[in-house]
C-alpha positions in Angstrom: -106.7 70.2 -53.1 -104.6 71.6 -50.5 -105.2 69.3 -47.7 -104.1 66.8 -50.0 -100.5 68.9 -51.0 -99.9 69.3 -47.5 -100.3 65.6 -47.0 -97.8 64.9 -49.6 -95.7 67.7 -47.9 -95.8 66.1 -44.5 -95.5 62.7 -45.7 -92.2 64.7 -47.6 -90.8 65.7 -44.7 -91.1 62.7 -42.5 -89.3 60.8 -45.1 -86.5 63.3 -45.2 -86.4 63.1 -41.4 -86.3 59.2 -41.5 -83.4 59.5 -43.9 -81.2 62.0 -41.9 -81.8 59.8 -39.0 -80.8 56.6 -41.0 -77.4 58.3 -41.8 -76.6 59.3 -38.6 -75.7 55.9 -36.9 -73.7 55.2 -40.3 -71.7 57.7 -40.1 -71.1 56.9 -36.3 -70.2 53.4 -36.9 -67.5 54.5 -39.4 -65.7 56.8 -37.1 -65.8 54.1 -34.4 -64.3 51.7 -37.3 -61.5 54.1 -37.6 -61.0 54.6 -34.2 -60.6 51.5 -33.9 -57.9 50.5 -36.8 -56.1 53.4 -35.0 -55.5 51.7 -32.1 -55.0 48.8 -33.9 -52.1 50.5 -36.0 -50.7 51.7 -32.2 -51.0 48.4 -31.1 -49.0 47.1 -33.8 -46.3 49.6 -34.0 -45.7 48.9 -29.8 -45.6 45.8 -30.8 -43.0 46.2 -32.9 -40.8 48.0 -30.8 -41.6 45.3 -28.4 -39.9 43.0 -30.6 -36.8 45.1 -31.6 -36.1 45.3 -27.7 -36.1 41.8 -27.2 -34.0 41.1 -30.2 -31.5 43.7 -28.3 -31.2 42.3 -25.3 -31.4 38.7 -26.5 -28.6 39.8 -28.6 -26.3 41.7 -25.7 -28.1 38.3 -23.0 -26.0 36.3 -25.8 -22.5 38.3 -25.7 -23.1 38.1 -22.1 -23.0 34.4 -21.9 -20.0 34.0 -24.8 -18.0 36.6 -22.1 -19.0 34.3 -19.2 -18.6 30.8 -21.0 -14.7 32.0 -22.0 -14.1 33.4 -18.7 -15.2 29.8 -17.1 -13.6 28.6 -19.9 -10.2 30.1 -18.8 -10.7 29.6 -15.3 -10.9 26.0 -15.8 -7.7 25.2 -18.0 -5.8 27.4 -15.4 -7.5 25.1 -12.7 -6.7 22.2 -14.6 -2.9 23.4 -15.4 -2.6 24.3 -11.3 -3.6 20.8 -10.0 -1.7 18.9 -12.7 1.1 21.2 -11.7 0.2 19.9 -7.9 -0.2 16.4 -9.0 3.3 16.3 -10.2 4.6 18.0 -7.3 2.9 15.6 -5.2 4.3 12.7 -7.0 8.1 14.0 -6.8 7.6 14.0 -3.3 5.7 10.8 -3.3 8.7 9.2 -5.3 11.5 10.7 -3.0 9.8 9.3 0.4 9.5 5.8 -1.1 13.5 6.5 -1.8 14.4 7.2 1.2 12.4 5.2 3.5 13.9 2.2 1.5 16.9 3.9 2.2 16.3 4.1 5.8 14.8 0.3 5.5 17.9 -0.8 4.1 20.2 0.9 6.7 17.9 -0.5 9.5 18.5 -4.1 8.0 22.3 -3.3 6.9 22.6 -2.2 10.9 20.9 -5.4 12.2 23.5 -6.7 10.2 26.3 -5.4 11.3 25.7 -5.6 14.9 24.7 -9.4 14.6 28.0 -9.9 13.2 29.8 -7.6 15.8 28.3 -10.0 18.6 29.5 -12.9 16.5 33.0 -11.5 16.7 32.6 -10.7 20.5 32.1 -14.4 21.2 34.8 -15.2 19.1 37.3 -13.1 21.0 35.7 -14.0 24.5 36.0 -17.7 23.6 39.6 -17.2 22.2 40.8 -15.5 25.3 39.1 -18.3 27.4 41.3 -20.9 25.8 45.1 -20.6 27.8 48.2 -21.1 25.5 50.1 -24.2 26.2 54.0 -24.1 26.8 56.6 -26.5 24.7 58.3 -29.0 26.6 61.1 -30.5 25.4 59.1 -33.7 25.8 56.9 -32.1 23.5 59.4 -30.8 20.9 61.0 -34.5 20.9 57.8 -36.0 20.4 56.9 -33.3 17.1 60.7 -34.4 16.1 62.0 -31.0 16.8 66.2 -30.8 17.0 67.3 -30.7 20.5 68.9 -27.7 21.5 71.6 -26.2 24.6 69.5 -24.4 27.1 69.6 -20.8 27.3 70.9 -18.5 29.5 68.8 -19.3 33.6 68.9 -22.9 32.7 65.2 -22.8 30.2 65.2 -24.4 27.1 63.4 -22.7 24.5 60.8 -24.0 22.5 60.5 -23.8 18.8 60.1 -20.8 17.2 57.4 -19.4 15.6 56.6 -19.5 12.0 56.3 -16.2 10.2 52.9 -15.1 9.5 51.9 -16.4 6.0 52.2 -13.5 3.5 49.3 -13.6 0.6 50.0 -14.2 -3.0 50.4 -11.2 -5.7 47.0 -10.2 -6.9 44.9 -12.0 -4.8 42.3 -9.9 -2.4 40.8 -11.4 1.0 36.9 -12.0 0.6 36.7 -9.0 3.3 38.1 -6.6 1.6 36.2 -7.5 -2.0 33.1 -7.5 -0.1 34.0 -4.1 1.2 35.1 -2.5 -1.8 31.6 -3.6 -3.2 29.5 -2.4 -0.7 31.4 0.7 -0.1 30.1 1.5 -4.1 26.7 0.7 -3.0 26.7 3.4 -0.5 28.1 5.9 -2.9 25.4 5.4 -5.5 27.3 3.8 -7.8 25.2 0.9 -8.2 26.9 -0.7 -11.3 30.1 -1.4 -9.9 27.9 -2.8 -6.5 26.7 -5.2 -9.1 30.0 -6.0 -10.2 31.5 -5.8 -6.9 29.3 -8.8 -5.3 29.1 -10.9 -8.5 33.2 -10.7 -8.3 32.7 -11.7 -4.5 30.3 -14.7 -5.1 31.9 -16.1 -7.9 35.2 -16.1 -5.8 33.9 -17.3 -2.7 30.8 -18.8 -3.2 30.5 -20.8 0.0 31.6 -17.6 2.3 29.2 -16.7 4.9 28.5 -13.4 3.2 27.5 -14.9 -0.3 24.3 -14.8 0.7 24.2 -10.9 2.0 26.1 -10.1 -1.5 23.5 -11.6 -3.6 20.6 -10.0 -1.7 22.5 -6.4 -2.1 22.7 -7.2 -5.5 19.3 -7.1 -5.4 19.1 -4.2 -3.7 21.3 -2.2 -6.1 18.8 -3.0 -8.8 15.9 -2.0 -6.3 17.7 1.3 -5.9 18.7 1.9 -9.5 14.9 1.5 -10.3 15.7 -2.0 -12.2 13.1 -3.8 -10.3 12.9 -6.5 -12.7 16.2 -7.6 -11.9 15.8 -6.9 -8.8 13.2 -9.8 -8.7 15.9 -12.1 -10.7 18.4 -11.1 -7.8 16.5 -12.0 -4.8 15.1 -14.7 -6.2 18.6 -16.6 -7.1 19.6 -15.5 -3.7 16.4 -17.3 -2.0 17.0 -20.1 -4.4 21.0 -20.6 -3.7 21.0 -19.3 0.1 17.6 -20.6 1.3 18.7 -20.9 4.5 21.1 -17.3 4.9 20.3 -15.0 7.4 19.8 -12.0 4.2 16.6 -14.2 3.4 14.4 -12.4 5.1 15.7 -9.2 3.6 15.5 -10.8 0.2 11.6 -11.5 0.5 10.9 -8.2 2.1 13.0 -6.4 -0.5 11.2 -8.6 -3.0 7.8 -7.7 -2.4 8.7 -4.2 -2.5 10.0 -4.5 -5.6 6.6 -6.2 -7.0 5.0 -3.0 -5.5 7.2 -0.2 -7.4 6.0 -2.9 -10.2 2.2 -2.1 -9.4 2.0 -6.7 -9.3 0.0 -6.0 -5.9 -0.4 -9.9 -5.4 2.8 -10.8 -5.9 3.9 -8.0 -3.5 1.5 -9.7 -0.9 2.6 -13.2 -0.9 6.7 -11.8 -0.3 5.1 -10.1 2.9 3.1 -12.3 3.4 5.7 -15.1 3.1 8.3 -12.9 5.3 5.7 -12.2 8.0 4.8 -15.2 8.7 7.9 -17.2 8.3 10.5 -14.5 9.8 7.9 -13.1 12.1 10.9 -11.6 14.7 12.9 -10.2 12.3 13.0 -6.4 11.1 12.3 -7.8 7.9 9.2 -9.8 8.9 8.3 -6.6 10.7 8.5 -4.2 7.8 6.5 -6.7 5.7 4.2 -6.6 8.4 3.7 -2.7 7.8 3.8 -2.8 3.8 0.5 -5.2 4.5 -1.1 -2.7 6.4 -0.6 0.0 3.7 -1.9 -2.6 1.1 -4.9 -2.9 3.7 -4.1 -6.9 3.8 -6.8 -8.5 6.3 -5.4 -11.8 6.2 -4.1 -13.2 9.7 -0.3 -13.2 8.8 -0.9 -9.5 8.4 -1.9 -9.0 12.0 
């Protein structure tokens, strides 16, 4: 009997042993478990904060770029503002060179001009004073049916006498002297009464050598006045009325460059081209020559 209750009690006690040692590893695995959602809830809450600080700087990377977008911003209207101003300076200057180196063109031909005619006038007085004065002989007055008269005093007998120098009529002008008062308004600027100046001159003396030269500075007071339209219209009756006047060249030059200040290219062309190749001596021809170049014409009239 008691070898068989200490069976029972051993058997007892290795049962109670196999159950503490069964709720060891349980208890073991639950305290790694919570170890573990503890480092999961660390993980989490870094995380977090992770987050928040990117939102921050994202946030303050974002003001950044607004600052640096309306600085560029700025800089670039104030760029824009600086070269327009530029641009605009440029152009005035542009605008005044053209001016005057038509200006200085024009005075280069007007000069041509002028000492063209002043040789004309040399010859004229070189020939004049080639030419001896003949005396009057009484033969000579009888024959013209001149009175005869006693001789003077040593025996000569003088000749008839000279007629006065014919005085002009009230309120007429000589062609010189319209011409001049015309161009001497062109020089001042005043490029309206030019107009009116030459017109007055041409319809007065239409077939005077200077027609032609008053209808191409009619031109040319259009040109300057920035009226290049009829400053085409001028140059263009003076070619057609004066086709052989020594302004023509002038007119064709002048022409083209009004067809340039018109941005019509082509049609500035064909007047140098025309000019150069037809009035290829002149300072006209030679000009247009130069206004090709600066269109960079390749033709061979150019060159």
């Amino acid at each position: 009997m008691r070898c068989i209750m200490r069976q029972i009690l051993t058997a007892a006690l290795v049962a109670l042993a196999l159950a503490a040692a069964s709720v060891r590893p349980v208890r073991a695995a639950n305290r790694e478990q919570q170890q573990l959602m503890a480092d999961v809830r660390i993980l989490q809450q870094q995380a977090q904060q992770l987050q928040n600080l990117i939102g921050s700087m994202n946030a303050a990377l974002t003001e950044a770029l607004k600052a640096v977008n309306t600085r560029l911003d700025e800089q670039a209207a104030s760029n824009r503002k600086t070269f327009a101003d530029q641009k605009l300076v440029i152009d005035n200057l542009s605008s005044d060179l053209r001016i005057v180196r038509e200006k200085v063109d024009d005075n280069n031909l007007r000069i041509s001009s002028l000492s063209q005619e002043v040789d004309a006038l040399r010859q004229a007085v070189q020939t004049s004073q080639s030419v001896p004065r003949g005396a009057a002989t009484p033969d000579a007055a009888e024959a013209a049916g001149a009175p005869n008269t006693p001789a003077g005093p040593g025996g000569a007998v003088p000749g008839p006498s000279p007629a006065p120098p014919p005085t002009p009529a009230a309120g007429v002008v000589s062609p010189s002297r319209l011409y001049d008062m015309a161009f001497s308004s062109y020089t001042q600027g005043l490029y309206d009464l030019a107009v009116d100046g030459f017109n007055s001159f041409i319809r007065s003396f239409p077939k005077h050598d200077m027609a032609d030269d008053a209808q191409v500075l009619i031109g040319n007071s259009f040109l300057q006045d920035g009226k290049y339209d009829k400053a085409v219209e001028a140059y263009d009756t003076a070619i057609r009325t004066y086709p052989n006047g020594s302004a023509i060249p002038e007119a064709y030059y002048k022409k083209g460059l009004a067809f340039r200040n018109l941005r019509q290219l082509d049609l500035a062309r064909q007047a140098f081209e025309y000019c150069v190749k037809n009035y290829p001596d002149s300072d006209a021809g030679r000009l247009a020559k130069q206004q090709l170049m600066q269109l960079g014409n390749s033709s061979p009239a150019s060159r």
